[in-house]
Backbone as CSV, one residue per row, in Angstrom:
resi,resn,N_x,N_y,N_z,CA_x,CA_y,CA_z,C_x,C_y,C_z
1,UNK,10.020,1.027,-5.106,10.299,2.409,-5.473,11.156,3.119,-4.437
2,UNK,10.745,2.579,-3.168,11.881,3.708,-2.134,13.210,2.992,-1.968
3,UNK,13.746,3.967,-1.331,15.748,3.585,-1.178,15.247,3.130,-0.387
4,UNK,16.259,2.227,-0.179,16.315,1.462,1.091,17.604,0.979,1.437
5,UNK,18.318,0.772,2.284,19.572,0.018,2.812,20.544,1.711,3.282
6,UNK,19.711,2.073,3.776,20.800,3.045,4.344,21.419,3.596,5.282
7,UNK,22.885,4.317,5.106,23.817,3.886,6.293,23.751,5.080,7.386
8,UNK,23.679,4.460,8.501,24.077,5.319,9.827,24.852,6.615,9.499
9,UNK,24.525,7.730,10.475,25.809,8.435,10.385,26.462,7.983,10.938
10,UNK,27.912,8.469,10.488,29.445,8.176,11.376,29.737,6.537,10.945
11,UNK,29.291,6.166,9.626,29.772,5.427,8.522,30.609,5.889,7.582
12,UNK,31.915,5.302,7.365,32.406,5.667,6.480,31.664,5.921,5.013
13,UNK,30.540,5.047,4.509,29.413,5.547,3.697,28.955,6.625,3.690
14,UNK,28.105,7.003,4.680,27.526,8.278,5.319,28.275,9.185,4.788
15,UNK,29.691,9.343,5.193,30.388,10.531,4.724,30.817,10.496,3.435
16,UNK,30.416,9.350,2.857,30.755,9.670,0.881,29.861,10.544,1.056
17,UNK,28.347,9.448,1.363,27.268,10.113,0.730,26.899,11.507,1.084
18,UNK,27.491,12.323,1.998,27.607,13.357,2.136,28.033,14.288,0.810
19,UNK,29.194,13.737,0.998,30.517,14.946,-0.284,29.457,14.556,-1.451
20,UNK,28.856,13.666,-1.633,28.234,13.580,-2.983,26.574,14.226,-2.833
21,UNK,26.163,14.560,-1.635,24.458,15.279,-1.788,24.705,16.883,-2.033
22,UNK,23.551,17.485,-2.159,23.244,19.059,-2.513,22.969,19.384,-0.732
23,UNK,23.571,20.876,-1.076,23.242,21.419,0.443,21.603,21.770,0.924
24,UNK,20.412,21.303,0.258,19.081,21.449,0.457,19.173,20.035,1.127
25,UNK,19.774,19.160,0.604,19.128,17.426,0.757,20.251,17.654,2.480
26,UNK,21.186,18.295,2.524,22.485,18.126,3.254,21.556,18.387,4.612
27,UNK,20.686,19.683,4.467,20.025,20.358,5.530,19.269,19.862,6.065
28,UNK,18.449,19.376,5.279,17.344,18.321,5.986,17.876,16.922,6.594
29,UNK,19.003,16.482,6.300,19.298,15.473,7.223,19.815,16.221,8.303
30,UNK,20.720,17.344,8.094,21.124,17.564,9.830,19.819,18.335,10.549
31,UNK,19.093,18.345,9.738,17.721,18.873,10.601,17.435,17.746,11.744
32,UNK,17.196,16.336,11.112,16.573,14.990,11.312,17.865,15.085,12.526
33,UNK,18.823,14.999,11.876,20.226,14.282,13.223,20.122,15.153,14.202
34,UNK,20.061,16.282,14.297,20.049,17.233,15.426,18.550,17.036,16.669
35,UNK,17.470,17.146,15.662,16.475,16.567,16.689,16.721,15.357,17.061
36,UNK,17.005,14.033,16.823,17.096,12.876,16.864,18.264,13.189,18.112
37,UNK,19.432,13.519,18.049,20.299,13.530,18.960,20.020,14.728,20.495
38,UNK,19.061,15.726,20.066,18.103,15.864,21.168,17.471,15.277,22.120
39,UNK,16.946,14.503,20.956,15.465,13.685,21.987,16.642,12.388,22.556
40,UNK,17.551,12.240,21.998,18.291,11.139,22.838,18.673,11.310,23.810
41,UNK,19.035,12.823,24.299,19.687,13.378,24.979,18.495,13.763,26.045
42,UNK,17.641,13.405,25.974,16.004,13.841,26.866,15.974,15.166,27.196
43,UNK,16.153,15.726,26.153,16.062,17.663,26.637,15.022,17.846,25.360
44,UNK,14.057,19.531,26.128,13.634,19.694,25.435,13.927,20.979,24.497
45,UNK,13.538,21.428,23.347,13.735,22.677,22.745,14.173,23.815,23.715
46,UNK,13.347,23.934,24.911,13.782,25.024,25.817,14.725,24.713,26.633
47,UNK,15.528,23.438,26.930,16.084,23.245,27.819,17.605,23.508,26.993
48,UNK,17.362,23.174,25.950,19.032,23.104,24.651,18.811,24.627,24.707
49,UNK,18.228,25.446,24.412,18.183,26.870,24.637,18.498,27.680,25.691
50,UNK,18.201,26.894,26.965,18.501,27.401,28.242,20.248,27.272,28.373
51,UNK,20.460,26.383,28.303,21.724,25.817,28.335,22.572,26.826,28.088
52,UNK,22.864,26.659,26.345,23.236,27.658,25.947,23.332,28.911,25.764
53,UNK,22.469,29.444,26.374,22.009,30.746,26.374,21.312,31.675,25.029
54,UNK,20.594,30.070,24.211,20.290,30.705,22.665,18.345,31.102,22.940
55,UNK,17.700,30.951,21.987,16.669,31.843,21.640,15.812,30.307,21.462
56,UNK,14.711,29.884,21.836,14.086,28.427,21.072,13.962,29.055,19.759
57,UNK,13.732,29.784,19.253,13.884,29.877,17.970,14.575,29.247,17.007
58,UNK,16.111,29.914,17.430,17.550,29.918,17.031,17.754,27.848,16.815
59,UNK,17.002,27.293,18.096,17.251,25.612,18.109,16.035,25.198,16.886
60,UNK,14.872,25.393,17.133,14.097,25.117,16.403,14.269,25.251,14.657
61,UNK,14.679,26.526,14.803,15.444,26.571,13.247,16.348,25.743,12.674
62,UNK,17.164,25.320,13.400,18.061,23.941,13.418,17.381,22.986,12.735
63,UNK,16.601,22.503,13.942,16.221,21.180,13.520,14.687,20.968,12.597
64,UNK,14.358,22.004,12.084,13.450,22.180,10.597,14.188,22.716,9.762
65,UNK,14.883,22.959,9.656,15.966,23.655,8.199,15.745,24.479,8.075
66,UNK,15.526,25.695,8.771,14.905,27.166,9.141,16.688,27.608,7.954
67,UNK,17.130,27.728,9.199,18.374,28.083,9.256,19.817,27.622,7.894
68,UNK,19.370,28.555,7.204,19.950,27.967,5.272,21.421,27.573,5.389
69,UNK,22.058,28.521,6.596,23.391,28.346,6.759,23.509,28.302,8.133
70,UNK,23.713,26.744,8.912,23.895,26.515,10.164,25.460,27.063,10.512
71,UNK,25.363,27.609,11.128,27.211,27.576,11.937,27.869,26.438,12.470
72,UNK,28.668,25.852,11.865,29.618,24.667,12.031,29.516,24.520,14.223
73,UNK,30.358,26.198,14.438,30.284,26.403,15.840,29.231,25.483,16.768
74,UNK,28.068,26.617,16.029,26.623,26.293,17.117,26.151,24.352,17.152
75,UNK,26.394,23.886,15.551,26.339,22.494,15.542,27.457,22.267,16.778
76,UNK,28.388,22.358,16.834,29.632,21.550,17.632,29.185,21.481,19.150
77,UNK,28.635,23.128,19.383,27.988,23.464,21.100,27.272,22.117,21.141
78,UNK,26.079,21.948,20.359,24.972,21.616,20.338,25.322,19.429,20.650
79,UNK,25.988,19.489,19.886,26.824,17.940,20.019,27.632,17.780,21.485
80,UNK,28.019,18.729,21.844,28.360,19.070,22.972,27.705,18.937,23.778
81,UNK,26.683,19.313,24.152,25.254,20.052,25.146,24.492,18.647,24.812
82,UNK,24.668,17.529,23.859,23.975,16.210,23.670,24.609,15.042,24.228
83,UNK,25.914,15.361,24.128,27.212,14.388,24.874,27.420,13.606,23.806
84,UNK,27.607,13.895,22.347,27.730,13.160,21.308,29.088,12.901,20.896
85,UNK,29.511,11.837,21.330,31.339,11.675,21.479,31.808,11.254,20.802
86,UNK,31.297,10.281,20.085,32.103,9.366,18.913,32.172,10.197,17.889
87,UNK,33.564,10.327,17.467,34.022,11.148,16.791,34.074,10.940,15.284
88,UNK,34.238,9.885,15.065,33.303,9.409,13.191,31.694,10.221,13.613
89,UNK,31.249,9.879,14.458,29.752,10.224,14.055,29.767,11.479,14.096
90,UNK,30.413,12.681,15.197,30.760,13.972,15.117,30.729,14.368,13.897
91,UNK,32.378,13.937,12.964,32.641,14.528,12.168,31.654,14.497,10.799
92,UNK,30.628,13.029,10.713,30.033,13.277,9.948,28.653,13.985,9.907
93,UNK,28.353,14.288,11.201,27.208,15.863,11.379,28.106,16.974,11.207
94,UNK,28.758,17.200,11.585,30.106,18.407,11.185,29.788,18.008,9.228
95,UNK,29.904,17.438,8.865,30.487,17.607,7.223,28.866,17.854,6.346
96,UNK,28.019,17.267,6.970,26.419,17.939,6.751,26.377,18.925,6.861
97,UNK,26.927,19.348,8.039,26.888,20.699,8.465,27.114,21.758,7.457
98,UNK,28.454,21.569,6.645,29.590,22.240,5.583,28.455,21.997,4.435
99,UNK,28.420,21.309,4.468,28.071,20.797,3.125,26.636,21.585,2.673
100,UNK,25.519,21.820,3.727,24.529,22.272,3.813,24.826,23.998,3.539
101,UNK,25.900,24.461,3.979,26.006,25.789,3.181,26.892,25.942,2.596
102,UNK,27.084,24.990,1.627,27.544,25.220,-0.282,26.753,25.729,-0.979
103,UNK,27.221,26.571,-2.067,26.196,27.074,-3.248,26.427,25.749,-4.079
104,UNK,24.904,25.364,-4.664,24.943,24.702,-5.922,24.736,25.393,-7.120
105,UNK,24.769,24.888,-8.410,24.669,25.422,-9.529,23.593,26.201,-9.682
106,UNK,22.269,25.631,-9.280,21.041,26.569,-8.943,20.764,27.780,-8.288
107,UNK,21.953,27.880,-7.691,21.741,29.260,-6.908,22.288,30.955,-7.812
108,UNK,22.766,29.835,-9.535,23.291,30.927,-9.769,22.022,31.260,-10.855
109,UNK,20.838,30.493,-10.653,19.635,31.149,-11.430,18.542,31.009,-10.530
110,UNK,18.476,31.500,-9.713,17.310,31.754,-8.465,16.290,32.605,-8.980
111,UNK,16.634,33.513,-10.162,15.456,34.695,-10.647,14.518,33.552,-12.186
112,UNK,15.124,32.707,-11.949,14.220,32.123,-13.316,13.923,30.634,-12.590
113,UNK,14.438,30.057,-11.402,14.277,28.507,-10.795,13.474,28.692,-9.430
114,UNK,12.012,28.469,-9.007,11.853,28.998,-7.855,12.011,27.476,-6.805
115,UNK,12.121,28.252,-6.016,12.486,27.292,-4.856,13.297,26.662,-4.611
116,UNK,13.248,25.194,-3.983,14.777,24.584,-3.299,14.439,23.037,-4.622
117,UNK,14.006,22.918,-5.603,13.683,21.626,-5.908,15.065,20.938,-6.781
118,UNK,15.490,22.352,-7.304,16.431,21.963,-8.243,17.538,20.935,-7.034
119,UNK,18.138,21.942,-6.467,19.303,21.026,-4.918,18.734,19.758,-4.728
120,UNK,16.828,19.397,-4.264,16.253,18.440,-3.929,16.934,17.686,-4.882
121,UNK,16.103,17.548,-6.143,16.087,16.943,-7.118,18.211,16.673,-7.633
122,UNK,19.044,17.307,-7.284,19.998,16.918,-7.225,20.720,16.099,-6.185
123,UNK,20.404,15.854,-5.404,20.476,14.810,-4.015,19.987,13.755,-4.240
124,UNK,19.064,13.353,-4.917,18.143,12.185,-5.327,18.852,11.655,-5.142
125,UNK,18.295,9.750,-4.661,18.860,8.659,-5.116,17.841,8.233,-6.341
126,UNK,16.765,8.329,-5.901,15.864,7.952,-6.832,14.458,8.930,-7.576
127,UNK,14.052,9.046,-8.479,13.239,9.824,-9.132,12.291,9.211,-9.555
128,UNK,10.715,9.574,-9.194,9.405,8.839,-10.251,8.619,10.315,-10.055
129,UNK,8.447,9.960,-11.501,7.500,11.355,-11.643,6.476,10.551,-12.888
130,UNK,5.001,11.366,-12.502,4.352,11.775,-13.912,4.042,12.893,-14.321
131,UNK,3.958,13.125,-15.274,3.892,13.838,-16.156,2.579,14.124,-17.010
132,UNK,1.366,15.345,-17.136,0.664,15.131,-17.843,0.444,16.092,-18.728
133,UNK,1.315,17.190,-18.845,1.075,18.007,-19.876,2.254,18.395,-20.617
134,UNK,3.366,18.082,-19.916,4.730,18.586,-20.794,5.626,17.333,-20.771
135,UNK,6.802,17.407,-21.765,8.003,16.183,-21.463,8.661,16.956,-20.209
136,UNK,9.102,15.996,-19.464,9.397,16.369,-17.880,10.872,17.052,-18.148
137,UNK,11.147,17.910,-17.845,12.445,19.004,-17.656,13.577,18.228,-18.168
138,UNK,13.956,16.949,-17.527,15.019,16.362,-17.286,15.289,15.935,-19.551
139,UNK,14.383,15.720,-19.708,14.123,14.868,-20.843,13.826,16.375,-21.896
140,UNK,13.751,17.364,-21.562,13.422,18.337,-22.523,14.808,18.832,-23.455
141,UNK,14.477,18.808,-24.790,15.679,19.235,-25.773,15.415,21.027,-25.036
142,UNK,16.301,21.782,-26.019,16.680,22.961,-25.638,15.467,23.746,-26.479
143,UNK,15.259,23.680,-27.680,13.914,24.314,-28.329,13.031,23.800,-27.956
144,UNK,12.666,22.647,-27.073,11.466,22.320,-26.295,10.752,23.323,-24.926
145,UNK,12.297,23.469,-24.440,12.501,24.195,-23.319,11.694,26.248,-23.616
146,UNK,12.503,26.353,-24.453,12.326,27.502,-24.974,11.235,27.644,-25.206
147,UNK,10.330,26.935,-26.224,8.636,26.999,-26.601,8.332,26.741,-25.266
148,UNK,8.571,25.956,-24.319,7.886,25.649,-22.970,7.783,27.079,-22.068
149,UNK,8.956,27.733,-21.922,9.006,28.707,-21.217,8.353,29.857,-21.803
150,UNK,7.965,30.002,-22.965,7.489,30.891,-23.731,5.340,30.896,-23.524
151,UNK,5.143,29.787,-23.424,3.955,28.743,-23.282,3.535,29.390,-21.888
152,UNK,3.910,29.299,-21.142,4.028,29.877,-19.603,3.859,31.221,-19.205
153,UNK,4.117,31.947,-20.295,4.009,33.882,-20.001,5.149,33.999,-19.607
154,UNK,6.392,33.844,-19.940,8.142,34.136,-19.863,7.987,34.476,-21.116
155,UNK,8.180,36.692,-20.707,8.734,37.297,-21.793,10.051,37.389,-22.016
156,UNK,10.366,37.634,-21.117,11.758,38.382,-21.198,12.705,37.336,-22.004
157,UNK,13.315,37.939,-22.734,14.117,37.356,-23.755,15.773,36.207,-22.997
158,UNK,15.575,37.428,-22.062,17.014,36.933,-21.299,16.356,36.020,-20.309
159,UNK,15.541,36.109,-19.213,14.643,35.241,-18.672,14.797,33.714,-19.346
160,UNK,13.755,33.785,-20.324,13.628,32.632,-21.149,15.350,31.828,-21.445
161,UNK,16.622,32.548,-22.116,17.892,31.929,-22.224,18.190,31.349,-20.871
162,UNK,18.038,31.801,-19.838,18.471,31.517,-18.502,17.527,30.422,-17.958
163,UNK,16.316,30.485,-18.290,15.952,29.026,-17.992,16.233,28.005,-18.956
164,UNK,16.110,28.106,-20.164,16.686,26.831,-20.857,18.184,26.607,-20.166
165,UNK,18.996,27.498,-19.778,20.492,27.321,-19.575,20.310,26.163,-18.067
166,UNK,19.435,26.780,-17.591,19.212,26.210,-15.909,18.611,24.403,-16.250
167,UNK,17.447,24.297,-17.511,17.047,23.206,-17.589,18.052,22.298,-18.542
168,UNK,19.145,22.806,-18.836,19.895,22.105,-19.546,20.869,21.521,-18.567
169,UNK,21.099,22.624,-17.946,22.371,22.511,-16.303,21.428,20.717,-15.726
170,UNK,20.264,20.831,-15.063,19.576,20.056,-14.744,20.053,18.840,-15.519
171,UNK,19.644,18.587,-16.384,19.849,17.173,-16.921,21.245,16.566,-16.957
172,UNK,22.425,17.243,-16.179,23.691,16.833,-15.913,23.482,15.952,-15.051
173,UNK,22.765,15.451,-14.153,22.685,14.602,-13.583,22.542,13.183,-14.181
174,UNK,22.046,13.076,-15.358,21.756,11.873,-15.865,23.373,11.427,-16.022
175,UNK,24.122,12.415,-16.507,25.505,11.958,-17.058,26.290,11.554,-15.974
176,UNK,26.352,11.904,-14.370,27.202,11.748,-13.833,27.658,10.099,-13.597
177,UNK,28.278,10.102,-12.810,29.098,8.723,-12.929,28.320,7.966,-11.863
178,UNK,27.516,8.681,-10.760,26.490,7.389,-10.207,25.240,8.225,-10.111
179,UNK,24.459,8.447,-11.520,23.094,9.195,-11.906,22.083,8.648,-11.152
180,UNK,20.969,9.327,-10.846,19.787,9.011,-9.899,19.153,7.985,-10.869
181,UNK,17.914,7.070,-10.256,17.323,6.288,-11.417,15.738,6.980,-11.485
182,UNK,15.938,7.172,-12.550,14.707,7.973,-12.709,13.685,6.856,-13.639
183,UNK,12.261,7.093,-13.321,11.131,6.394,-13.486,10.237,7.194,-14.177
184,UNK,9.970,7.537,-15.552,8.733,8.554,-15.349,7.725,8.111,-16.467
185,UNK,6.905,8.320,-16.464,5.237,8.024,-17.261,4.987,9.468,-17.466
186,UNK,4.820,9.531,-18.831,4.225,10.772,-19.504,2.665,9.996,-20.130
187,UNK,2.394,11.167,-19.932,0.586,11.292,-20.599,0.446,11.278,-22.200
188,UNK,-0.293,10.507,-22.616,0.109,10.596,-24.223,0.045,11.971,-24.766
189,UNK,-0.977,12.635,-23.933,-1.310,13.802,-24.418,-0.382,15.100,-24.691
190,UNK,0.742,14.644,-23.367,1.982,15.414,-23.454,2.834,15.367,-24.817
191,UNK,2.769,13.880,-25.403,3.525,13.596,-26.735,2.436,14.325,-27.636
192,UNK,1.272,13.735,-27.899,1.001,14.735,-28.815,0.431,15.864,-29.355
193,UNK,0.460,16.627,-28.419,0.842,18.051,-28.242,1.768,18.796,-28.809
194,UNK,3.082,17.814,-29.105,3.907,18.129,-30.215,4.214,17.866,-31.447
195,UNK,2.683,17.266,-32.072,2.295,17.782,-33.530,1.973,18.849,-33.680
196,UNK,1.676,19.478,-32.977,0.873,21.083,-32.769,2.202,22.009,-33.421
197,UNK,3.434,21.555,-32.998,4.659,22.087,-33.245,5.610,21.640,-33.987
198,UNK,5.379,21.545,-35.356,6.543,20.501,-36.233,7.595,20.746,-36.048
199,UNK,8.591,21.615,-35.937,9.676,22.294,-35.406,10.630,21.414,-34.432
200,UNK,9.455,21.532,-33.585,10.329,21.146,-32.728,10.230,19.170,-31.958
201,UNK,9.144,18.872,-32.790,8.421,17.210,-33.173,9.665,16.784,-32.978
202,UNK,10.314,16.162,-34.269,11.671,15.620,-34.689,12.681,15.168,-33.778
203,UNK,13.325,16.452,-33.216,13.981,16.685,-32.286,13.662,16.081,-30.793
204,UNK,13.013,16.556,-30.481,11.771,16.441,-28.690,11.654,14.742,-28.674
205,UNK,10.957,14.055,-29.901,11.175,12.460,-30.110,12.282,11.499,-29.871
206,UNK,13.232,12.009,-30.866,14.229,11.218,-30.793,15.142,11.473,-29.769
207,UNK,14.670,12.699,-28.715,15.665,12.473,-27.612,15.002,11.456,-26.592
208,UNK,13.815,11.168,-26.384,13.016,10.914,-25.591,13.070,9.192,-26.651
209,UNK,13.413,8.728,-27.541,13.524,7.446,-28.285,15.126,7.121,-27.674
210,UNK,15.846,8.008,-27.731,17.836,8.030,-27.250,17.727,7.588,-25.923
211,UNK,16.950,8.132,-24.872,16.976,8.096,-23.799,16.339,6.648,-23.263
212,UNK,15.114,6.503,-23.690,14.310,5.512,-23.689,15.361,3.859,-23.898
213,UNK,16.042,4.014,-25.021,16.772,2.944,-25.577,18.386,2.562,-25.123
214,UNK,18.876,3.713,-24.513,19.991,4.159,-24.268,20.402,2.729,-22.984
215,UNK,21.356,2.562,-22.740,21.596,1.994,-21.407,21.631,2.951,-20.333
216,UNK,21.083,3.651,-19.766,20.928,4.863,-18.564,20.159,3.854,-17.682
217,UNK,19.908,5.231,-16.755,19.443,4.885,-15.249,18.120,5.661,-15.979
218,UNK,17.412,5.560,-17.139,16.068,6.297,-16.994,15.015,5.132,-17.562
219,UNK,13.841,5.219,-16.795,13.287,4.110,-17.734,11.941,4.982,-17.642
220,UNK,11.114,4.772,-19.138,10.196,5.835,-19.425,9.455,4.999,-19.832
221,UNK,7.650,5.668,-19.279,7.064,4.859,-19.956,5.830,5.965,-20.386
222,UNK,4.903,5.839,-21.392,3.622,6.763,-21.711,2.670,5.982,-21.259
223,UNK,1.439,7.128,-21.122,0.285,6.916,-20.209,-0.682,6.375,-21.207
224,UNK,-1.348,5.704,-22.211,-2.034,6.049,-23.448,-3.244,6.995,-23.194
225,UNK,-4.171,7.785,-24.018,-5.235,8.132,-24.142,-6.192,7.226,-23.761
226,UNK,-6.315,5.865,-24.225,-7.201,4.816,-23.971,-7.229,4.566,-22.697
227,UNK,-6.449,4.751,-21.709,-6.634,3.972,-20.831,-7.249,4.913,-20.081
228,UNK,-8.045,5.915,-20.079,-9.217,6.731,-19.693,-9.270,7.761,-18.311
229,UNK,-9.919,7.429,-17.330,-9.388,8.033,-16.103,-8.424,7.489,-15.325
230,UNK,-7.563,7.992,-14.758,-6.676,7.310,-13.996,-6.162,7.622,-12.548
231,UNK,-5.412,7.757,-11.954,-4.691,7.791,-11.179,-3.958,9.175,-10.745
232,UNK,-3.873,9.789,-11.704,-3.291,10.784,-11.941,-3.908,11.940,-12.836
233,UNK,-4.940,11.883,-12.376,-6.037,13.019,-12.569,-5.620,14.236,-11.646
234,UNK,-4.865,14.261,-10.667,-4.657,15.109,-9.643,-3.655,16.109,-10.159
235,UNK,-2.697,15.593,-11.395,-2.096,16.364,-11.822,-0.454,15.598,-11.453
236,UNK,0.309,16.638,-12.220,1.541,15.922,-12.416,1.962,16.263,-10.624
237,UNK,2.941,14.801,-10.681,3.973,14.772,-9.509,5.234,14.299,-9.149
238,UNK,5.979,14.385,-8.509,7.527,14.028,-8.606,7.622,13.221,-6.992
239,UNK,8.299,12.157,-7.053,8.308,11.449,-5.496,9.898,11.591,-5.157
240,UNK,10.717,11.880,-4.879,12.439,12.157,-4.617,12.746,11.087,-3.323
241,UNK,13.566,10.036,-3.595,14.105,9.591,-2.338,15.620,9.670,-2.609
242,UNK,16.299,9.358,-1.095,17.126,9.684,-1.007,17.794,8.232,-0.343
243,UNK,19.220,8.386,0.369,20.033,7.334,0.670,18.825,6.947,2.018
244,UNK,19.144,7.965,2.783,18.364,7.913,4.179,17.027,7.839,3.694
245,UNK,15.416,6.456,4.144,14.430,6.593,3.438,13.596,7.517,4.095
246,UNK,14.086,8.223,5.265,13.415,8.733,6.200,13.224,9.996,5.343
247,UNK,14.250,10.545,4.379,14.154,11.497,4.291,13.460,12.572,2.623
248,UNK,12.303,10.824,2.078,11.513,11.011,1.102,10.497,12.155,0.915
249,UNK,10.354,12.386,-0.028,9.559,14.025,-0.343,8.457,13.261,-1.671
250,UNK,7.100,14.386,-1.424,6.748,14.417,-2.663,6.416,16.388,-3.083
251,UNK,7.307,16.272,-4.739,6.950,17.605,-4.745,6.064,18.285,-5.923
252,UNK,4.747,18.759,-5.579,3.539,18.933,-6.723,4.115,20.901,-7.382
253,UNK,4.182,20.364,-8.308,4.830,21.965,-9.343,3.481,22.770,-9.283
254,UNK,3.862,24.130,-9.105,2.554,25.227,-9.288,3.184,26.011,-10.282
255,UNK,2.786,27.203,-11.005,3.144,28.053,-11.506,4.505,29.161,-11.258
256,UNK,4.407,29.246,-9.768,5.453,30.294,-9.269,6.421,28.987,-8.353
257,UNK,5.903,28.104,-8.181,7.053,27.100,-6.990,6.976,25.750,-6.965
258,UNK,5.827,24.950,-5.762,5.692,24.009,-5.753,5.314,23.839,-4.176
259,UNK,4.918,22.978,-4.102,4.151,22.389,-2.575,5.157,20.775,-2.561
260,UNK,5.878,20.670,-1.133,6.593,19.384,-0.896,5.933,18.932,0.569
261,UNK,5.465,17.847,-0.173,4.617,16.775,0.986,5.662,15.861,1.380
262,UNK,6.006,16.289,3.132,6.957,14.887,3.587,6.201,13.951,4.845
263,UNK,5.486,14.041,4.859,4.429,13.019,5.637,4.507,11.555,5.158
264,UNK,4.579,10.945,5.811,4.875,9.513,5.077,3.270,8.699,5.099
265,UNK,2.574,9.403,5.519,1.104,8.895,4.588,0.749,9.834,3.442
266,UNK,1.446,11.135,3.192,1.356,11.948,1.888,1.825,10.964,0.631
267,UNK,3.282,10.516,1.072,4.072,9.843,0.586,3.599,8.453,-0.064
268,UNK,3.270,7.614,0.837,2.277,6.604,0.400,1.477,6.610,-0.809
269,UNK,0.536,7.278,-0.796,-0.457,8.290,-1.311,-0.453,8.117,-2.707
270,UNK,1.165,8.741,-3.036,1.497,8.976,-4.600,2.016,7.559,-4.503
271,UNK,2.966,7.378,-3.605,3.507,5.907,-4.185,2.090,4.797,-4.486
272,UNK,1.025,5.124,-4.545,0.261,4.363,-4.691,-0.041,4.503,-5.859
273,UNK,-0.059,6.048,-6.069,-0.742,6.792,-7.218,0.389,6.144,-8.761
274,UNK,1.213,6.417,-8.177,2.492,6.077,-9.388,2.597,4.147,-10.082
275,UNK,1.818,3.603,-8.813,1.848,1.979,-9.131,0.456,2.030,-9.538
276,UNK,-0.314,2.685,-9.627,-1.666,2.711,-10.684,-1.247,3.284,-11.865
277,UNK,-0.897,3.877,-12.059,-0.108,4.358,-14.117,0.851,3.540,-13.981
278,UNK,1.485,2.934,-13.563,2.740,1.904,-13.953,2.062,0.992,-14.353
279,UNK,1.214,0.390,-14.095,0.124,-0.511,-14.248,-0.956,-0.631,-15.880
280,UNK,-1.342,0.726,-15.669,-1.852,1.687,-16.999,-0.783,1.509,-18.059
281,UNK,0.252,1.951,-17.758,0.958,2.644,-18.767,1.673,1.497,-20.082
282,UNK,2.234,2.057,-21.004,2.675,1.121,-21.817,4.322,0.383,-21.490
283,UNK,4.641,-0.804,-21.997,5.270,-1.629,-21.467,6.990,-0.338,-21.826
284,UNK,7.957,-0.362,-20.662,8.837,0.112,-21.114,9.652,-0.053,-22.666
285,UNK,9.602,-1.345,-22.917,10.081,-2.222,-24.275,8.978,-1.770,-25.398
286,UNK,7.782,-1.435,-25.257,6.888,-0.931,-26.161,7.081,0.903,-26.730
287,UNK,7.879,1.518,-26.202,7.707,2.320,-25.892,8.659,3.462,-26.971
288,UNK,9.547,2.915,-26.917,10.407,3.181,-28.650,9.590,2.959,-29.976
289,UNK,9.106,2.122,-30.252,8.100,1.672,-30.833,6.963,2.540,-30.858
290,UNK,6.546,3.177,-29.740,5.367,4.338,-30.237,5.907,5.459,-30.973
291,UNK,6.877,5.410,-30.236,7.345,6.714,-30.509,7.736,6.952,-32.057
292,UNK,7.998,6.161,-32.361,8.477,5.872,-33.444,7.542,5.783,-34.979
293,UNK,6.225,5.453,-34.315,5.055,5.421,-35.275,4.368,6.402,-35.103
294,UNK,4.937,7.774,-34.373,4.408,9.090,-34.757,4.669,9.748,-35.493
295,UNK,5.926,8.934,-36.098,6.602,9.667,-37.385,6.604,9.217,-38.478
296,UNK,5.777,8.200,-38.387,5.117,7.231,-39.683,4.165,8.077,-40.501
């Protein structure tokens, strides 16, 4: 399940994979490179502060992603003040740097998307999620979306258009030309839940049968009812890795945001949790086939 094989900075790689991440995923690596090129440098938080004449704050913010929009400048001091010379590797903390304060598409619905997950979740290399009460965002038709957001206590008329617009924006990722591979197990219960709604049945199926069958990077599988307690009693979760494996997340959805566990025994945890319903769940190749005899 995790990335693995990934390249140094100040790889000509490195700096694709730059121009191609979100400025959330961008931040947290120059978070990682900046401490890392600290501690190489055997100074501590107060001593890079002394130096320069900055605030430990001002450093510390750095290197946790405090700081939403680093100054190209203060990075350059700071590479400076580390003795970081090689100039491929420079320029590719310099282009993290840039890159980390770009607007993405998400920023132009911040009043209906909370938090940083959307950017996360666009940086991905890789995606496993389950799912136990809804079809997962990525996979939601547009009248799915709509009854979903409605389901939730989203009155507002315009509200509600702006998140379907945002969860539609979202699923552009599947289309791009090197799409994340996404993994996900839905709960049967999530499928049928939408007998409850003939409307929108039909539709919600056969995208989730398109997708399922399609040649993509998505491979889906359902949880059955039968297979009783599981694994994922804790509730739905999303695991995000990236090129760098250092820099894996897990992120649990709440009502207003979400909680992101980056502890790599948090991490574990679910990756354990996710190979117990993979296990459970029905065979990917079976799986068109259910779907399909709900409409029998």
């Amino acid at each position: 399940m995790s990335v693995s094989g990934a390249s140094p900075v100040g790889s000509a790689a490195s700096i694709r994979e730059v121009e191609m991440s979100s400025p959330s995923v961008s931040r947290r690596q120059l978070s990682a490179q900046m401490r890392r090129k600290r501690l190489d440098a055997g100074m501590t938080i107060e001593q890079a502060a002394d130096s320069l004449e900055w605030s430990m704050t001002k450093v510390s913010n750095i290197e946790t992603g405090r700081s939403k929009k680093p100054a190209v400048t203060d990075i350059r001091l700071l590479l400076d003040l580390y003795r970081v010379q090689d100039e491929r590797e420079r320029e590719s903390i310099l282009a993290l740097t840039r890159q980390s304060r770009e607007r993405g598409w998400w920023n132009r619905y911040d009043d209906v998307l909370g938090g940083a997950y959307a950017s996360l979740e666009a940086g991905a290399k890789s995606v496993r999620l389950f799912e136990a009460q809804y079809i997962p965002g990525l996979f939601q038709t547009a009248g799915y979306a709509e009854a979903s957001a409605q389901a939730t206590l989203i009155r507002d008329p315009d509200d509600i258009q702006r998140t379907v617009e945002a969860r539609m924006r979202r699923q552009k990722i599947l289309e791009q030309e090197d799409p994340p591979d996404v993994w996900a197990i839905i709960h049967e219960s999530a499928v049928e839940m939408l007998r409850a709604t003939p409307d929108l049945f039909s539709s919600q199926v056969e995208r989730l049968i398109e997708l399922a069958e399609s040649p993509n990077s998505v491979t889906l599988q359902v949880l059955p009812l039968s297979a009783g307690l599981h694994a994922g009693m804790g509730g739905p979760f999303v695991i995000l890795d990236y090129e760098d494996a250092a820099q894996s997340l897990v992120f649990l959805e709440t009502n207003t945001d979400g909680l992101y566990l980056e502890k790599p025994p948090e991490i574990d945890r679910y990756r354990r949790c996710f190979d117990r319903l993979l296990a459970k769940a029905l065979d990917p190749d079976d799986v068109p086939g259910y779907l399909r005899s709900l409409s029998a």
